[in-house]
Biopython code that builds the backbone (N, CA, C, O; Angstrom):
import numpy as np
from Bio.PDB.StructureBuilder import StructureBuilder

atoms = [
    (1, "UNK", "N", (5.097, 68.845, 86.577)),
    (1, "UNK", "CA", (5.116, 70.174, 86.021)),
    (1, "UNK", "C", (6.162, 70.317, 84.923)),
    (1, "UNK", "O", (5.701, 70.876, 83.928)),
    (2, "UNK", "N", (7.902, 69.841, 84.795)),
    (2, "UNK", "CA", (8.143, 69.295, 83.809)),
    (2, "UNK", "C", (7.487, 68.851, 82.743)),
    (2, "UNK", "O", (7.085, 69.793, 82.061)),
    (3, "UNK", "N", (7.312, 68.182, 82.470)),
    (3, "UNK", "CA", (6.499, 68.128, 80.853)),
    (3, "UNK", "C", (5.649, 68.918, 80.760)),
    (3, "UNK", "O", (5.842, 69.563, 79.730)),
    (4, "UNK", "N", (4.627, 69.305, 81.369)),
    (4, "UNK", "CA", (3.589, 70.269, 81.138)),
    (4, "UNK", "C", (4.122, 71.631, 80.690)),
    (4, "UNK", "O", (3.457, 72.479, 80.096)),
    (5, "UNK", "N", (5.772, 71.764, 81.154)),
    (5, "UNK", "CA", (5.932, 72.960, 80.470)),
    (5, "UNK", "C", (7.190, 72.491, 79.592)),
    (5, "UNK", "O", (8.308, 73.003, 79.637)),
    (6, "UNK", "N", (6.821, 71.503, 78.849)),
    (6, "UNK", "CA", (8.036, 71.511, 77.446)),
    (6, "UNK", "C", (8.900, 70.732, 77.761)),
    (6, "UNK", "O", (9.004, 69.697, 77.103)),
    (7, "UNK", "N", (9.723, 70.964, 78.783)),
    (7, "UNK", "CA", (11.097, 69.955, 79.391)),
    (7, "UNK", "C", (11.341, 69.081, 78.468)),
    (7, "UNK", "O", (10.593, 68.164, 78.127)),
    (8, "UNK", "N", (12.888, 69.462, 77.837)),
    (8, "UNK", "CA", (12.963, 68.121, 77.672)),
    (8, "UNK", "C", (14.167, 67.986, 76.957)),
    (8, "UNK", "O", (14.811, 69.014, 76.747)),
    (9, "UNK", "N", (14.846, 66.247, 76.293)),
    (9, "UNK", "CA", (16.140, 66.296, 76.174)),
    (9, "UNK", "C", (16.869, 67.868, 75.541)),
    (9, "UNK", "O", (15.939, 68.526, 75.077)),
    (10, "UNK", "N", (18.032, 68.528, 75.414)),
    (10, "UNK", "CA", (18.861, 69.221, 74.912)),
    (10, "UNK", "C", (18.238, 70.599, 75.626)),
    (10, "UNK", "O", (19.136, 71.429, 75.768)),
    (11, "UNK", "N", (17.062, 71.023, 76.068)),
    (11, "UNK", "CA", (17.198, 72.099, 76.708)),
    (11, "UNK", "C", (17.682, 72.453, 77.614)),
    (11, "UNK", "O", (18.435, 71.625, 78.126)),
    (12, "UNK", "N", (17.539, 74.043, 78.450)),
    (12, "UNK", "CA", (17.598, 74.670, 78.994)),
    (12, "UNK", "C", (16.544, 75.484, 80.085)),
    (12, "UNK", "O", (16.018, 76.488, 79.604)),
    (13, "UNK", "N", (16.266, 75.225, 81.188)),
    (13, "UNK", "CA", (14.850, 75.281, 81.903)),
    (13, "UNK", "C", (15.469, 76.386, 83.168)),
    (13, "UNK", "O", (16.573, 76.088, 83.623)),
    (14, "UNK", "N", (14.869, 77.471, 83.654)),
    (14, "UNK", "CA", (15.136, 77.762, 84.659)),
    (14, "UNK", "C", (13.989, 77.336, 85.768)),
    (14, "UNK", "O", (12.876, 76.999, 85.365)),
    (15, "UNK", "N", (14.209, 77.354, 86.776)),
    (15, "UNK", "CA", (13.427, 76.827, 87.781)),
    (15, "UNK", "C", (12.974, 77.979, 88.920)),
    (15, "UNK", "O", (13.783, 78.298, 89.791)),
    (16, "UNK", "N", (12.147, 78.353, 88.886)),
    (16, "UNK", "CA", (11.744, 80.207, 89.573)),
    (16, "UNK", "C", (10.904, 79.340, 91.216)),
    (16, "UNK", "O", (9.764, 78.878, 91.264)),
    (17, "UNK", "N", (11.918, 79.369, 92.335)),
    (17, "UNK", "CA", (12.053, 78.248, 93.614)),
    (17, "UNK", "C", (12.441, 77.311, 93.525)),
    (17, "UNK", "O", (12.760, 76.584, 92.585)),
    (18, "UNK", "N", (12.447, 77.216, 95.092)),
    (18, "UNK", "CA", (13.857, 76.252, 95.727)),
    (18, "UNK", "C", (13.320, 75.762, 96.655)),
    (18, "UNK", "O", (14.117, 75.509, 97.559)),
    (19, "UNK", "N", (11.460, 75.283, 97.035)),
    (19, "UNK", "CA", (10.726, 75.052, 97.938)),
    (19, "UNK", "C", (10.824, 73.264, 96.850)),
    (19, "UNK", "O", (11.067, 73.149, 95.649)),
    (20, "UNK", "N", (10.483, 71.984, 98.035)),
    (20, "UNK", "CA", (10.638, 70.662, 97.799)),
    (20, "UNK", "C", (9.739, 70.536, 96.443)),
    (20, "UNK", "O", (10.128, 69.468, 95.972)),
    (21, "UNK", "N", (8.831, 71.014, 95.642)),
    (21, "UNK", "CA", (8.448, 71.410, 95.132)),
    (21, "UNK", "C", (9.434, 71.736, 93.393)),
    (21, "UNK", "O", (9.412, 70.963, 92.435)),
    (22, "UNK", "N", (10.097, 72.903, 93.451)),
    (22, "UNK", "CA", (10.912, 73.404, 93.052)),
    (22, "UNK", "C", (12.172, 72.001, 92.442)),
    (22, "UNK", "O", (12.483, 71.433, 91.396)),
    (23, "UNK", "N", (12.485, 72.001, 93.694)),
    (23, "UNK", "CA", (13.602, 70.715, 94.345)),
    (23, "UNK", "C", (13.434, 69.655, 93.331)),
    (23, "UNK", "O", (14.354, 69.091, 92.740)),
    (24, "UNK", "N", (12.092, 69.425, 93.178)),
    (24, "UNK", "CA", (11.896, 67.867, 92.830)),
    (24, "UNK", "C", (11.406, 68.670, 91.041)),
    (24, "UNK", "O", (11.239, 67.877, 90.115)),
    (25, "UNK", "N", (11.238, 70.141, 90.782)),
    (25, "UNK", "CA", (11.148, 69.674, 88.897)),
    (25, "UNK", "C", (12.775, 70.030, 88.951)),
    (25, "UNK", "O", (12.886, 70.300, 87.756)),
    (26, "UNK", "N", (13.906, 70.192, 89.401)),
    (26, "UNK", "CA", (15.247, 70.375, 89.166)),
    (26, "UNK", "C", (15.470, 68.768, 88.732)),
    (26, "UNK", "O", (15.971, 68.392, 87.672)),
    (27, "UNK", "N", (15.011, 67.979, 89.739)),
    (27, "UNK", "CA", (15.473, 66.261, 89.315)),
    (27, "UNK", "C", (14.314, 65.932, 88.131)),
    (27, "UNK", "O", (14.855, 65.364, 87.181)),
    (28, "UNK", "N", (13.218, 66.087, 87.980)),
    (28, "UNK", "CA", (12.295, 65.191, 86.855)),
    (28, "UNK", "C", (13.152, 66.811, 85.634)),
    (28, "UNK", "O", (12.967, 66.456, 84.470)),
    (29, "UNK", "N", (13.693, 67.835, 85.642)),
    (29, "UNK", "CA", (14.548, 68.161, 84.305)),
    (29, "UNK", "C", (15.456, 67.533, 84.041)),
    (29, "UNK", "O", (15.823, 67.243, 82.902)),
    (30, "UNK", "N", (15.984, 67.211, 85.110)),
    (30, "UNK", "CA", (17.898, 66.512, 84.796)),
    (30, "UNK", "C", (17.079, 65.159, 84.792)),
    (30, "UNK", "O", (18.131, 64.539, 84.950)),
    (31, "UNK", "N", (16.161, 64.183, 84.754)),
    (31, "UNK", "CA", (16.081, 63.112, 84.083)),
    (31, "UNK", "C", (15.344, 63.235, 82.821)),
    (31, "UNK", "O", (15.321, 62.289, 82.033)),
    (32, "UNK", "N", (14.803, 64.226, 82.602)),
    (32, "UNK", "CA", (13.961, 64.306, 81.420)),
    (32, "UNK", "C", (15.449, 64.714, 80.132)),
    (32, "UNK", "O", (15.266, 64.798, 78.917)),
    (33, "UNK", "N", (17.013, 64.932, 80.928)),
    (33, "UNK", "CA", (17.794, 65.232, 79.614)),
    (33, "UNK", "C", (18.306, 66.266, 79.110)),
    (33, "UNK", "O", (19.225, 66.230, 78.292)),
    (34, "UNK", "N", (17.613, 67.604, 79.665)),
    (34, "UNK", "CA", (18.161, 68.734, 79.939)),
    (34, "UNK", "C", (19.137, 68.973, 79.973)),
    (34, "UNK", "O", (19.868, 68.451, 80.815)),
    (35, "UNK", "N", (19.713, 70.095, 78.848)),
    (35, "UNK", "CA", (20.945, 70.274, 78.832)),
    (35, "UNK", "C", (21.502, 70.694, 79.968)),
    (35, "UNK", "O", (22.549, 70.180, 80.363)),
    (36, "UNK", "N", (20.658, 72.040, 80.895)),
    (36, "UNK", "CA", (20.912, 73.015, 81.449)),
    (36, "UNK", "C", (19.491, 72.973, 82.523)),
    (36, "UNK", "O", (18.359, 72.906, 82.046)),
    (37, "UNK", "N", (19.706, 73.016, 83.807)),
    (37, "UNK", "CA", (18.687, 73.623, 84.702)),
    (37, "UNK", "C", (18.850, 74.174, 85.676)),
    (37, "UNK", "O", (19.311, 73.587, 86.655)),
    (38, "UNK", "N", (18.520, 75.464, 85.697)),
    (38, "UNK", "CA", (19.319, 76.800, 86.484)),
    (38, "UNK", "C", (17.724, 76.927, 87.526)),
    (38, "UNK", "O", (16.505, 77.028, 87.380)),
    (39, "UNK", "N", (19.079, 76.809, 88.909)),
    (39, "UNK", "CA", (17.423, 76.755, 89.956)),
    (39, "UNK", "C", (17.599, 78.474, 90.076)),
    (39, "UNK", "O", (18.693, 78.944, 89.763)),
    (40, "UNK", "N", (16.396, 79.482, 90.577)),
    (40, "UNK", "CA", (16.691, 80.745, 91.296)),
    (40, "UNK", "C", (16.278, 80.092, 92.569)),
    (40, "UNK", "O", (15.397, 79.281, 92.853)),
    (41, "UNK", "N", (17.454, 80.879, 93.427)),
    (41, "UNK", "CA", (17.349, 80.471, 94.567)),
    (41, "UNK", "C", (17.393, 81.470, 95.568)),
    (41, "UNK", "O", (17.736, 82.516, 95.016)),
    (42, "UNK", "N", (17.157, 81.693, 97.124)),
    (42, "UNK", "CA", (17.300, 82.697, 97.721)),
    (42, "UNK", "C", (17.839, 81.890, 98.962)),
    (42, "UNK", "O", (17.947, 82.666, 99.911)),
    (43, "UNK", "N", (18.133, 80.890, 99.220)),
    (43, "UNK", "CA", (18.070, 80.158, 100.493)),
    (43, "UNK", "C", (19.180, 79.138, 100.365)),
    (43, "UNK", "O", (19.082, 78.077, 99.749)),
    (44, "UNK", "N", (20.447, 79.656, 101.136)),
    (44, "UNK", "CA", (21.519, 78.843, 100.599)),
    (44, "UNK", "C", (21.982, 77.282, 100.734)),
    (44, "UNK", "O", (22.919, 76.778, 100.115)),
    (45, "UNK", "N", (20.910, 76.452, 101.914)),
    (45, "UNK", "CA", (20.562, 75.156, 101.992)),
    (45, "UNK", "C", (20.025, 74.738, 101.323)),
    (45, "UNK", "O", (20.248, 73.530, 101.242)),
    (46, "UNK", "N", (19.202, 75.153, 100.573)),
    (46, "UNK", "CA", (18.281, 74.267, 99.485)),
    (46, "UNK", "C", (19.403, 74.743, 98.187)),
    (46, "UNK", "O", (19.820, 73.708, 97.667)),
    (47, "UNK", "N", (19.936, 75.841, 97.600)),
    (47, "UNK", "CA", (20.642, 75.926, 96.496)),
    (47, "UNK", "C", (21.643, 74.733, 96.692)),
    (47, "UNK", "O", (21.818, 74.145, 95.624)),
    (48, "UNK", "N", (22.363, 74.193, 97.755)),
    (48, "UNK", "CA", (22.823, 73.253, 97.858)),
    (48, "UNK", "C", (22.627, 72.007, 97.309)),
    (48, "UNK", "O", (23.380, 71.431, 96.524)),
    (49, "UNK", "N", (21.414, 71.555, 97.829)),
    (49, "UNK", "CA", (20.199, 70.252, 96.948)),
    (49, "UNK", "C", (20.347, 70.574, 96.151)),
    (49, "UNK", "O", (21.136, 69.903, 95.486)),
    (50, "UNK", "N", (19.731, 71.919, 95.433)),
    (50, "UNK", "CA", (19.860, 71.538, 94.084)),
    (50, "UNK", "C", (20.890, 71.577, 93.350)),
    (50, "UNK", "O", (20.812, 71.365, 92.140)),
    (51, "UNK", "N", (22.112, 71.876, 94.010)),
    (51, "UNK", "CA", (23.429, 71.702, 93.193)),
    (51, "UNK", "C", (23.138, 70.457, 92.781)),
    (51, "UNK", "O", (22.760, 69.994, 91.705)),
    (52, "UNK", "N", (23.533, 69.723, 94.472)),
    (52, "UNK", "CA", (23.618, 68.325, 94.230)),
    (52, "UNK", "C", (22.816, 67.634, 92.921)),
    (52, "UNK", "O", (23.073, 66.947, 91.933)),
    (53, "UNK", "N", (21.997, 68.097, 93.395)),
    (53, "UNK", "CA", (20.701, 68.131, 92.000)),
    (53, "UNK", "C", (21.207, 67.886, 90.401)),
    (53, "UNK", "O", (20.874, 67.301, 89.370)),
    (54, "UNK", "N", (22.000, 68.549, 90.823)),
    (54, "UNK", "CA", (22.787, 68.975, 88.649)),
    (54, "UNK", "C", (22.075, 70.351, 88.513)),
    (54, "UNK", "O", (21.982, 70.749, 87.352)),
    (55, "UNK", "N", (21.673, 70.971, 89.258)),
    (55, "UNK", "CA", (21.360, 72.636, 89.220)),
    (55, "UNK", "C", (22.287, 73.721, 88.753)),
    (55, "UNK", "O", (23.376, 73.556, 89.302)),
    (56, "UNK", "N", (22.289, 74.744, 87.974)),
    (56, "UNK", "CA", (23.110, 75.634, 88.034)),
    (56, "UNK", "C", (22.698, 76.653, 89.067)),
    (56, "UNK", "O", (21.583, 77.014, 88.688)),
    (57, "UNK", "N", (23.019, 77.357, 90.247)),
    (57, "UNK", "CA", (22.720, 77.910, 90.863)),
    (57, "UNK", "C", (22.785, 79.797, 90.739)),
    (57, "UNK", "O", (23.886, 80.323, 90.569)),
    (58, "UNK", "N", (21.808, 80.466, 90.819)),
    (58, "UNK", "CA", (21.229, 81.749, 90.477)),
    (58, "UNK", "C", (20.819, 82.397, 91.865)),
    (58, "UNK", "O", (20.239, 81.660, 92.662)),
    (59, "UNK", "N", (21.041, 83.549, 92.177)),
    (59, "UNK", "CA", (20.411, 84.514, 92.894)),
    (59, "UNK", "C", (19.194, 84.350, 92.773)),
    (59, "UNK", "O", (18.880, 83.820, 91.707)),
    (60, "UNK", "N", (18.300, 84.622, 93.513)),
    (60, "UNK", "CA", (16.540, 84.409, 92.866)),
    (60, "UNK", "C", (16.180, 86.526, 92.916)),
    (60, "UNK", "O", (15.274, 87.142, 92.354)),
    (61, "UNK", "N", (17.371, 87.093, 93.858)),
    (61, "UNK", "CA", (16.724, 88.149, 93.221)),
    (61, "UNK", "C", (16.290, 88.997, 91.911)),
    (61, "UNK", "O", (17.258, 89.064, 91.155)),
    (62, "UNK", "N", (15.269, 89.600, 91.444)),
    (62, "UNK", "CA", (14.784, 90.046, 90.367)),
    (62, "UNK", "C", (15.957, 90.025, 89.121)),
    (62, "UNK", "O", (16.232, 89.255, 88.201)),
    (63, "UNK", "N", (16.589, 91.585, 89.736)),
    (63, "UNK", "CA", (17.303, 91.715, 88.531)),
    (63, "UNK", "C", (18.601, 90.570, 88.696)),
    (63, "UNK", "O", (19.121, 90.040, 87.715)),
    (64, "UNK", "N", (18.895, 90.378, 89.695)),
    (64, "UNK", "CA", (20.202, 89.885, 89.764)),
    (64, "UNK", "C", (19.830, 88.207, 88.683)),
    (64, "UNK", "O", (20.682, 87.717, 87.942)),
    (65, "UNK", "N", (18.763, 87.764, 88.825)),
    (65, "UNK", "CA", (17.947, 86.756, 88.338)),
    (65, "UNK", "C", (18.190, 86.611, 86.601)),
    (65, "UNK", "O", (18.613, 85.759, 85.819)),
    (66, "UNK", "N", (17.748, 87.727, 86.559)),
    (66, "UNK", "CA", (17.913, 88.096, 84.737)),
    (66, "UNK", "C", (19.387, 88.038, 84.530)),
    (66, "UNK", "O", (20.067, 87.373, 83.748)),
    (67, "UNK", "N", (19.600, 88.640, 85.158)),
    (67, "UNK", "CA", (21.595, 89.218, 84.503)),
    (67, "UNK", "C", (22.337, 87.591, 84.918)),
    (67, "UNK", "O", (23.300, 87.032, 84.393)),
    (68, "UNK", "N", (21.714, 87.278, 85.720)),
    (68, "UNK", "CA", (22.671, 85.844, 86.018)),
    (68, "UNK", "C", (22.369, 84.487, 85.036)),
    (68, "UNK", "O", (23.017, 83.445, 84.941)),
    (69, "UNK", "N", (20.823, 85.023, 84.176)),
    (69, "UNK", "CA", (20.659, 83.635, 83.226)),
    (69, "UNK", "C", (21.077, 84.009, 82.451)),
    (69, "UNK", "O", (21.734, 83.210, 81.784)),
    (70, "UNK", "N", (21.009, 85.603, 81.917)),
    (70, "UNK", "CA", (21.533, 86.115, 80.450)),
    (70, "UNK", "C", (22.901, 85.596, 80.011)),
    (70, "UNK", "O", (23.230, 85.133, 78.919)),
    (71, "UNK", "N", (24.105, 85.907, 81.868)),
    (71, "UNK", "CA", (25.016, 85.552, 81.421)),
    (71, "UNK", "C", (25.367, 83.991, 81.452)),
    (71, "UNK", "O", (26.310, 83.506, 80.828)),
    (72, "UNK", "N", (24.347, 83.158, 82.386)),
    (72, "UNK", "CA", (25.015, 81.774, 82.312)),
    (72, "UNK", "C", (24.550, 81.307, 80.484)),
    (72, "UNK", "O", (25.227, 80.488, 79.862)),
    (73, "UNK", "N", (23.648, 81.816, 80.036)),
    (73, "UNK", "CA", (22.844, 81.320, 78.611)),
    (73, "UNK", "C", (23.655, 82.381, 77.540)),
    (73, "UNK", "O", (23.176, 82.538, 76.417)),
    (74, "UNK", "N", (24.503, 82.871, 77.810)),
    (74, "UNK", "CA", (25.281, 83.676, 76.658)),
    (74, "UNK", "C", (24.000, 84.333, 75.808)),
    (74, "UNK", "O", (23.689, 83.971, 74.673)),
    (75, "UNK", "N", (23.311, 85.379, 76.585)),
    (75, "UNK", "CA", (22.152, 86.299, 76.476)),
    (75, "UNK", "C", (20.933, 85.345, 75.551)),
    (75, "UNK", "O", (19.930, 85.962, 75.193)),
    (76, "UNK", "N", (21.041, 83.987, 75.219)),
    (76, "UNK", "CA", (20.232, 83.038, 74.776)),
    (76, "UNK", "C", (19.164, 82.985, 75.656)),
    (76, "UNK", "O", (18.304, 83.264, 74.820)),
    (77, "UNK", "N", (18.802, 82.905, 76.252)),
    (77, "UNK", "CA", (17.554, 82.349, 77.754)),
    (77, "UNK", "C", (17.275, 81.574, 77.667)),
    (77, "UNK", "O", (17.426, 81.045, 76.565)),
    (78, "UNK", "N", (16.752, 80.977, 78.531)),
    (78, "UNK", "CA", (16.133, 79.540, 78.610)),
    (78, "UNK", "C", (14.604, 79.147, 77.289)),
    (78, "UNK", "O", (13.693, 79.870, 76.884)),
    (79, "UNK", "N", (14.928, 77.867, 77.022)),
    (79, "UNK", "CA", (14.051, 77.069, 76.538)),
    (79, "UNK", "C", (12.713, 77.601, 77.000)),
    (79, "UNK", "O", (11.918, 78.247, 76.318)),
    (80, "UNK", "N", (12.549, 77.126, 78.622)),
    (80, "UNK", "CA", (11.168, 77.030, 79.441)),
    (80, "UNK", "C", (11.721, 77.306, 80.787)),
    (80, "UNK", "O", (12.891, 77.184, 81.152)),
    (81, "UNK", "N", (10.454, 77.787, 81.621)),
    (81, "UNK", "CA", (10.977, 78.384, 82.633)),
    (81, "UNK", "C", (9.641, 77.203, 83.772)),
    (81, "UNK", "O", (8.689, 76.747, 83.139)),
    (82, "UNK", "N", (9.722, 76.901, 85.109)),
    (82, "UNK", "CA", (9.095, 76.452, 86.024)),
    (82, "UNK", "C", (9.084, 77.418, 87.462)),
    (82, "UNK", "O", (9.991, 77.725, 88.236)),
    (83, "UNK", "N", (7.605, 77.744, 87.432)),
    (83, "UNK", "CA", (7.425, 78.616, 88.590)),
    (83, "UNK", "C", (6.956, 77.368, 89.965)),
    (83, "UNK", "O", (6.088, 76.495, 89.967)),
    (84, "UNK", "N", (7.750, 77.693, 90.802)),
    (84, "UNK", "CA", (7.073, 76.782, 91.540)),
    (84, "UNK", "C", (7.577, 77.502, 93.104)),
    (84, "UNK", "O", (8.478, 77.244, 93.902)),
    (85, "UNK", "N", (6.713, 78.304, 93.055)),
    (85, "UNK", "CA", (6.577, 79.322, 94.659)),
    (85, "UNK", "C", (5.528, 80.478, 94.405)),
    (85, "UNK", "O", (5.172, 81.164, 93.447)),
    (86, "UNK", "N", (5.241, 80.360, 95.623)),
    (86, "UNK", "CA", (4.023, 81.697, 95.437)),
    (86, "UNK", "C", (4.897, 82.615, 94.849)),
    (86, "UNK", "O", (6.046, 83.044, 94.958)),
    (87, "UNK", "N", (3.695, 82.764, 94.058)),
    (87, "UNK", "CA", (3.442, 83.996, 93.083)),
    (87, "UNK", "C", (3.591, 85.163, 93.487)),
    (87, "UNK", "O", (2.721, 86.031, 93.416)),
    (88, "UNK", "N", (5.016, 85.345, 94.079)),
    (88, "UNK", "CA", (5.334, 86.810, 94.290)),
    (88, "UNK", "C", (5.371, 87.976, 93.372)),
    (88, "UNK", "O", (5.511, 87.480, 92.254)),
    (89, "UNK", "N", (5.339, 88.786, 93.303)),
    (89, "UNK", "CA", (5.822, 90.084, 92.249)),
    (89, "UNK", "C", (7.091, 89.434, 91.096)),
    (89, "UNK", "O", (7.226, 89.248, 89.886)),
    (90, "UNK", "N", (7.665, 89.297, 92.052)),
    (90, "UNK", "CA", (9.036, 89.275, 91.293)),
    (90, "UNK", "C", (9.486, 87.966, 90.576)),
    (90, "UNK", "O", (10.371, 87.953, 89.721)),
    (91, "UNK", "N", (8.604, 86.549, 91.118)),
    (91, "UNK", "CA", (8.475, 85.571, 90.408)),
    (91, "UNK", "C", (7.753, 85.695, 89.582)),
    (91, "UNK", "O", (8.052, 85.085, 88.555)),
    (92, "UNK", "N", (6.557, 86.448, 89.559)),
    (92, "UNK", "CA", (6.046, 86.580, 88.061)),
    (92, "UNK", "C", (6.919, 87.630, 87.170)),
    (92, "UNK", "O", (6.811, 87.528, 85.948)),
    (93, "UNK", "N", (7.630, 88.459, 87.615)),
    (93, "UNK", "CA", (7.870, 88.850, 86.740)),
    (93, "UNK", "C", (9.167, 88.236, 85.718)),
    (93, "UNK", "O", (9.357, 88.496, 84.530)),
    (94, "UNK", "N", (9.997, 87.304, 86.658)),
    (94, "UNK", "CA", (10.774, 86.421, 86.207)),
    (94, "UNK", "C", (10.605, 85.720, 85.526)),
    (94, "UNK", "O", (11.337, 85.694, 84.536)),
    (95, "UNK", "N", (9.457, 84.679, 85.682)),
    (95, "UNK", "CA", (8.772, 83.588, 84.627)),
    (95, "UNK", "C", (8.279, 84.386, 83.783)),
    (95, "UNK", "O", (8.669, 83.989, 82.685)),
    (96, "UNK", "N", (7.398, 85.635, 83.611)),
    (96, "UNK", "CA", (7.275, 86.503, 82.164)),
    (96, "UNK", "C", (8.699, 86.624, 81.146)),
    (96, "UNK", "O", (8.769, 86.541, 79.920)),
    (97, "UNK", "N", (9.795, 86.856, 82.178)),
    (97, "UNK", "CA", (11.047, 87.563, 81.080)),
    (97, "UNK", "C", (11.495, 86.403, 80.649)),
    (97, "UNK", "O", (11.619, 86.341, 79.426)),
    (98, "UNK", "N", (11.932, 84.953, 81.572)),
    (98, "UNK", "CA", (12.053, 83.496, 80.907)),
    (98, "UNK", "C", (11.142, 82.778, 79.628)),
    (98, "UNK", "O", (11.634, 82.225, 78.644)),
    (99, "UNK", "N", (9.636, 82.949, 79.933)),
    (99, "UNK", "CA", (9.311, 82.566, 79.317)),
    (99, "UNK", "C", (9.488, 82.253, 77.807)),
    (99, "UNK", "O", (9.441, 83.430, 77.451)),
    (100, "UNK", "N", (9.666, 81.531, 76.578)),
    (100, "UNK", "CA", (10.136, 81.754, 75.107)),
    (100, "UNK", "C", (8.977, 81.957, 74.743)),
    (100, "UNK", "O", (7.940, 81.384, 75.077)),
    (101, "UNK", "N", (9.233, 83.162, 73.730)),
    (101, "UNK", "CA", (8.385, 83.957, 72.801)),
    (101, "UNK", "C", (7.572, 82.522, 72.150)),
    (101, "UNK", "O", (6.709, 82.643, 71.280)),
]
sb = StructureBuilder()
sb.init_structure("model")
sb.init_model(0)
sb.init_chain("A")
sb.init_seg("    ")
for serial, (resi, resn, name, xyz) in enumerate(atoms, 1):
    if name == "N":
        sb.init_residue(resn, " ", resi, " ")
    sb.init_atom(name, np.array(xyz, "f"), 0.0, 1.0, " ", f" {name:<3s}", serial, name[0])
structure = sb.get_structure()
């Protein structure tokens, strides 16, 4: 899912889940070169992994979600964003506001 959505050296990717799934595009970003890959997370064992990961770690709630990439990306946003959890409300609406124009 990485490459399919852009990934790649010098960016910036957020990762919308923290299911093995999730887990595993945090590692194929950080080998694809990625400057930056910010997991949202809600589940403080897996934000762990993906520290370990090379993750920057995020609230996965909505707003807290936005305000926490705006400020880790100095209101820049991410490159590309990876949804990888059911399609809740609030994950879509996350991967809409990540997404680049």
């Amino acid at each position: 899912s990485s490459l399919c959505r852009g990934v790649s050296k010098g960016k910036t990717v957020a990762v919308i889940g923290d299911g093995a799934v999730g887990l595993c595009a945090v590692l194929a970003s950080k080998r694809l070169g990625t400057k930056q890959v910010i997991l949202l997370s809600t589940h403080v064992d897996r934000a762990k992994i993906g520290k370990k990961f090379g993750a920057t770690i995020v609230s996965k709630r909505a707003d807290d979600a936005i305000s926490g990439v705006k400020k880790l990306t100095k209101d820049a946003g991410v490159d590309g964003s990876i949804i990888r959890k059911i399609k809740t409300r609030s994950s879509i609406y996350q991967n809409h506001f990540f997404r680049p124009n």
